[in-house]
Backbone as CSV, one residue per row, in Angstrom:
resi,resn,N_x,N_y,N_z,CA_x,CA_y,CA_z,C_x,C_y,C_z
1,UNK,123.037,119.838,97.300,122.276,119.419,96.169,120.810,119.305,96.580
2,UNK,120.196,119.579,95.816,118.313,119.521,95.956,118.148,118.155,95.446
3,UNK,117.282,117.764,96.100,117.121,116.400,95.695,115.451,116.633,94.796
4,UNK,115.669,115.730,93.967,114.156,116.170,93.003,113.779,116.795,92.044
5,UNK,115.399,118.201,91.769,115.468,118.878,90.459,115.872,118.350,90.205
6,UNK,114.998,118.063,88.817,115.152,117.417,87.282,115.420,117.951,85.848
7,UNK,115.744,117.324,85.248,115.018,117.113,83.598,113.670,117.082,83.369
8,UNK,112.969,116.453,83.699,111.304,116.746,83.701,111.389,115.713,83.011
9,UNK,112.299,114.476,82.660,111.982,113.299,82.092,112.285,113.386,80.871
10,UNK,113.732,114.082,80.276,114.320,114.371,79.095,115.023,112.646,78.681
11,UNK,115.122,112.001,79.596,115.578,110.779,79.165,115.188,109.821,79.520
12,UNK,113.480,109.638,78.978,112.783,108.430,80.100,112.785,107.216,79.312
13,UNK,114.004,107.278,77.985,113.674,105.497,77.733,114.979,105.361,78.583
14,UNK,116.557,106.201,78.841,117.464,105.329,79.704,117.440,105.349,80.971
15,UNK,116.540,106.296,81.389,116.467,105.987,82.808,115.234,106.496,83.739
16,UNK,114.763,106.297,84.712,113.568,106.666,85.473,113.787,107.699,86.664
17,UNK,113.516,108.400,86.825,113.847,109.313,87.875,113.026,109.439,89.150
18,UNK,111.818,108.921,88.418,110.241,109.013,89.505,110.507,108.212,90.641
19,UNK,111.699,107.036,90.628,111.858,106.561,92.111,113.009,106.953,92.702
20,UNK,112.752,107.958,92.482,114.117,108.698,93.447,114.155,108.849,95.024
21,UNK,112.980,109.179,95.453,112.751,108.923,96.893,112.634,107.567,97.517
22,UNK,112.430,106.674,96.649,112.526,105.281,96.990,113.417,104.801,96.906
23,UNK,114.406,105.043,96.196,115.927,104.472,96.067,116.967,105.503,97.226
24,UNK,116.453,106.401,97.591,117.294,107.328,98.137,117.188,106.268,99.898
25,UNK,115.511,106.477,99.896,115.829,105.884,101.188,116.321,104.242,101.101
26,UNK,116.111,103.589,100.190,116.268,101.671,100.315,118.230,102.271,100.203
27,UNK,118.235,102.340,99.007,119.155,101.891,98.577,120.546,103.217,99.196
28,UNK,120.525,104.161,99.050,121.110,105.373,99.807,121.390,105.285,101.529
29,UNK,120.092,105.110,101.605,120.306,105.364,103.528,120.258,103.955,104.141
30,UNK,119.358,103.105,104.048,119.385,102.049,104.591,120.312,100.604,103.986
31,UNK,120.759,100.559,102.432,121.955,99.659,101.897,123.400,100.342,102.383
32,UNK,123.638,101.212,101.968,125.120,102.190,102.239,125.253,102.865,103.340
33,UNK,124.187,103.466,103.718,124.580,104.597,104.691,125.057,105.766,104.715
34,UNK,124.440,106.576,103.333,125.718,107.793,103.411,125.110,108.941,104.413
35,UNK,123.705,108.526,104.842,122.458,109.455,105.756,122.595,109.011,106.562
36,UNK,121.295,109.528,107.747,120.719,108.940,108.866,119.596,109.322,107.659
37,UNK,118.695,108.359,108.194,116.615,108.419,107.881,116.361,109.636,108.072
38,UNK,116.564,110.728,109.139,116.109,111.706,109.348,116.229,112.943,107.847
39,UNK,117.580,113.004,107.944,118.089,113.933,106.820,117.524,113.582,105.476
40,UNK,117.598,112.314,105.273,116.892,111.959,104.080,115.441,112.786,103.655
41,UNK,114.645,111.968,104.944,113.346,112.672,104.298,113.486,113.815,104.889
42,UNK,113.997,114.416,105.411,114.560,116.435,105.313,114.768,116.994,104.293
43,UNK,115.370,116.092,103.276,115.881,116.166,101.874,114.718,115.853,101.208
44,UNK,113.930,115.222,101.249,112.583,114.764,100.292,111.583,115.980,100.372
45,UNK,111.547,116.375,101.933,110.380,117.023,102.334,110.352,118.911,102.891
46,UNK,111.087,119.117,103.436,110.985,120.540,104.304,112.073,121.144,103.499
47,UNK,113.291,120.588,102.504,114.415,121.386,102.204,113.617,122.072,100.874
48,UNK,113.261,120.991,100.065,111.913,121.657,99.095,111.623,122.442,98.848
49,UNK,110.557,122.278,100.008,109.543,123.275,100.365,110.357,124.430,100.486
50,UNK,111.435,124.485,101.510,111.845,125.903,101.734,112.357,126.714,100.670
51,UNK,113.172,125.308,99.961,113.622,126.310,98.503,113.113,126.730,97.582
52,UNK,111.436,126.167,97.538,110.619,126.982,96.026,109.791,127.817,97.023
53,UNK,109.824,128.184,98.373,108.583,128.838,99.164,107.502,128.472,99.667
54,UNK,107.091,127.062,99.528,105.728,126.415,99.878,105.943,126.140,101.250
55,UNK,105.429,127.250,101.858,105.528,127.612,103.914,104.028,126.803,104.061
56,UNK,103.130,126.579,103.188,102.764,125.536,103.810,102.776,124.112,103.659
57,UNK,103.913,123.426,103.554,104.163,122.033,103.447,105.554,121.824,103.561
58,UNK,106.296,120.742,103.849,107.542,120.449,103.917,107.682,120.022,105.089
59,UNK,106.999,120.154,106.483,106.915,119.764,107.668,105.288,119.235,108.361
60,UNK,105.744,118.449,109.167,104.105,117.917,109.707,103.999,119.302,111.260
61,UNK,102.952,119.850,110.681,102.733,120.510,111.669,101.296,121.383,111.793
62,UNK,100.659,121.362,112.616,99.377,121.667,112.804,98.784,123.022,111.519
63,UNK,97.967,123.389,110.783,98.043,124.368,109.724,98.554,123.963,108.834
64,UNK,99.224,123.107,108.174,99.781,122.959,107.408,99.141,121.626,106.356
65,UNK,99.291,121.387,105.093,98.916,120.535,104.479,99.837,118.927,104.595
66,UNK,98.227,118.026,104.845,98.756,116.445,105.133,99.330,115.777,103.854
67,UNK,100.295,116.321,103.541,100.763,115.161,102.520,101.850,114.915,103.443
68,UNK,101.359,113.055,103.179,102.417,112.162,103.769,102.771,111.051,103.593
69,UNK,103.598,110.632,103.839,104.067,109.156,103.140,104.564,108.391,104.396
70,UNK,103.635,107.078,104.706,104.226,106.116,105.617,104.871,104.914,105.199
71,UNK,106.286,104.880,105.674,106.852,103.807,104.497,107.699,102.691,105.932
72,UNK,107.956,101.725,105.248,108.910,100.790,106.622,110.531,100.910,105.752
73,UNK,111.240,101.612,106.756,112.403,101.984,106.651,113.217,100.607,106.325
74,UNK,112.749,99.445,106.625,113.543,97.935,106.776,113.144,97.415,105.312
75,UNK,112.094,97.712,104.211,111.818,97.111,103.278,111.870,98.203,101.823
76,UNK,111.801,99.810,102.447,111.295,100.325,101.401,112.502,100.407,99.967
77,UNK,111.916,100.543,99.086,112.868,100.049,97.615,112.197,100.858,96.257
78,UNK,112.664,100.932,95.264,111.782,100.883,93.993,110.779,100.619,93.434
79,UNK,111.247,98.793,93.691,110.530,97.895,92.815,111.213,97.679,91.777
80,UNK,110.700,96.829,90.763,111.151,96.678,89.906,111.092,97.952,88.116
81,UNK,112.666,98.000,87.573,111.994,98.769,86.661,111.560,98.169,85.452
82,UNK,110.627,98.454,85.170,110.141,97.458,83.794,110.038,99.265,82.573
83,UNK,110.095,98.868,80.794,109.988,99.601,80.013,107.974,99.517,79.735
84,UNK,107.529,100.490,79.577,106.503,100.435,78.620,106.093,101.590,77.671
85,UNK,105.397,100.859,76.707,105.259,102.152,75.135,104.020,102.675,75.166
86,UNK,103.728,103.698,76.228,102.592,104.680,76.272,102.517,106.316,75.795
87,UNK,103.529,106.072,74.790,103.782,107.781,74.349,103.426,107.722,73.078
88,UNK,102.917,108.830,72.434,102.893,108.729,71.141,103.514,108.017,69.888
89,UNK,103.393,107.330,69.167,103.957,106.620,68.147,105.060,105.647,68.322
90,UNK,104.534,105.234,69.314,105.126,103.890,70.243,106.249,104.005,71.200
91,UNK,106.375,105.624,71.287,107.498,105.871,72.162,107.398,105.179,73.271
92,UNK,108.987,105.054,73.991,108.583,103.953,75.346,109.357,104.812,75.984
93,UNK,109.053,104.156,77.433,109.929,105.068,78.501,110.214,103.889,79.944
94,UNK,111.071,104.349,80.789,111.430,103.673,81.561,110.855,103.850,82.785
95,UNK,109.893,103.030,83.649,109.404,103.097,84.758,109.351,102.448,85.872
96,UNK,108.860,102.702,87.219,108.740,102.045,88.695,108.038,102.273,89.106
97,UNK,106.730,101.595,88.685,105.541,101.959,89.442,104.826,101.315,90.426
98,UNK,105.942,100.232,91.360,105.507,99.320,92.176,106.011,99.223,93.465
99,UNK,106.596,100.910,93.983,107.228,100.771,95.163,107.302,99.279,96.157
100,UNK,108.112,99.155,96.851,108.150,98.526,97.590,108.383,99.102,99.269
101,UNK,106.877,98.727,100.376,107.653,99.010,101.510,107.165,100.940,101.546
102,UNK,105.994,101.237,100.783,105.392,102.380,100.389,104.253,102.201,100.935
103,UNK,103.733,101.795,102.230,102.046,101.708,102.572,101.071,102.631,101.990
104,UNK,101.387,103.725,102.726,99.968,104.809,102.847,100.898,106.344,102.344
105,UNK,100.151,106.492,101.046,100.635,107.972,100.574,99.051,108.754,100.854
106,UNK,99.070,110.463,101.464,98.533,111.088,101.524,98.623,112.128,100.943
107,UNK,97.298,112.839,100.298,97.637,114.208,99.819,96.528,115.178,100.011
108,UNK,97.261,116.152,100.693,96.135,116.994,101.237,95.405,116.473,102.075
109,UNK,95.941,115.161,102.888,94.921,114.379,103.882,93.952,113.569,103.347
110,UNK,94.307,113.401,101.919,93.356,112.190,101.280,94.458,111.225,100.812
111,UNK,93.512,109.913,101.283,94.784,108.758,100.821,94.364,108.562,99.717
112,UNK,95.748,108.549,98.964,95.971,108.163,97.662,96.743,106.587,97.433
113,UNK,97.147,105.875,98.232,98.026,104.802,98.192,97.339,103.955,99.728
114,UNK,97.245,102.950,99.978,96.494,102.392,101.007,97.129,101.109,101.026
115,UNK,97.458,100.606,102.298,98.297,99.266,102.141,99.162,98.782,101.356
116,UNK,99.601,99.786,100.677,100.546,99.442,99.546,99.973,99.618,97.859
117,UNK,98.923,100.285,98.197,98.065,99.571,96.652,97.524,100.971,96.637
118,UNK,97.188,101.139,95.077,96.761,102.855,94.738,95.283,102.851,95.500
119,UNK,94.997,103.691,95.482,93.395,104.144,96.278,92.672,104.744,94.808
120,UNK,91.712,104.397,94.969,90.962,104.858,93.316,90.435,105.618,93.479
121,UNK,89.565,106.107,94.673,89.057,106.771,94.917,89.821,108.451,95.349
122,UNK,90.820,107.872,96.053,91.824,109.014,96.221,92.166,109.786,94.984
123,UNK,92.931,108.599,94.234,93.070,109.486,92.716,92.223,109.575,92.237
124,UNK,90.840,109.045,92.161,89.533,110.228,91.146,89.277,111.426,92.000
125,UNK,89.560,111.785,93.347,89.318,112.860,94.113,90.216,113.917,93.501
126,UNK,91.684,113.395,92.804,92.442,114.623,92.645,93.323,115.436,93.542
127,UNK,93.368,115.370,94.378,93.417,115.866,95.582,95.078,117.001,95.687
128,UNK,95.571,116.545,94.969,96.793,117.962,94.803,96.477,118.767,93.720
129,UNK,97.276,120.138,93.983,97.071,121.348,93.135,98.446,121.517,92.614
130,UNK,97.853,122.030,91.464,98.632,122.398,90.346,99.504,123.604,91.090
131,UNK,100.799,123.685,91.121,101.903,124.734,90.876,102.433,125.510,89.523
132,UNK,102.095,126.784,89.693,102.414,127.171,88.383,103.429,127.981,88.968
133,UNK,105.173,128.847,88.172,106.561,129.102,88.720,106.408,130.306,87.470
């Protein structure tokens, strides 16, 4: 199974999908055990990549693009999911936008997430590119 193909969010008032890498590792590998840590983010990161073609990303390796995520394997989680109505004509949807145990997200070697907390500057930089399939 690929981890990460979706719906594109065909059912975001019953459920949230966007913390899937956060529940995979809290609640998947480190509550149950059906992984080791390794395979997991193998599964988040390089299996991906290999299966849509993006040879440059999916592994940390010199040439290649810094997106990265430093997380503590002993805390990382969801967060909590809370509903909110930001869609047109009061549509609501279901979200997790407060990882837990998520320090430092990188993209393209710009931090976007810093101590746990969004980087503003990171996200007004923009810093990932659009994929078009």
């Amino acid at each position: 199974m690929l981890i990460g193909l979706a719906d594109s969010g065909a059912h975001v008032s019953q459920l949230c999908d966007a913390c899937f890498a956060t529940d995979l590792l809290g609640n998947w590998v480190r509550e149950r055990g059906v992984m080791p840590l390794e395979r997991a983010v193998h599964k988040l990161t390089g299996e991906p990549a290999g299966v849509y073609g993006l040879t440059d990303r999916g592994t940390v390796e010199v040439g290649k693009r810094a997106d990265l995520c430093v997380f503590d394997p002993v805390t990382v989680a969801p967060g909590t999911l809370h509903r909110v109505r930001d869609f047109p004509a009061d549509g609501e949807r279901l979200t997790a936008d407060a990882p837990v145990g998520m320090t430092h997200v990188l993209v393209n070697g710009v931090p976007i997430r810093t101590a746990g907390a969004p980087e503003d500057e990171g996200l007004a930089a923009r810093p990932g590119v659009l994929l078009r399939g």
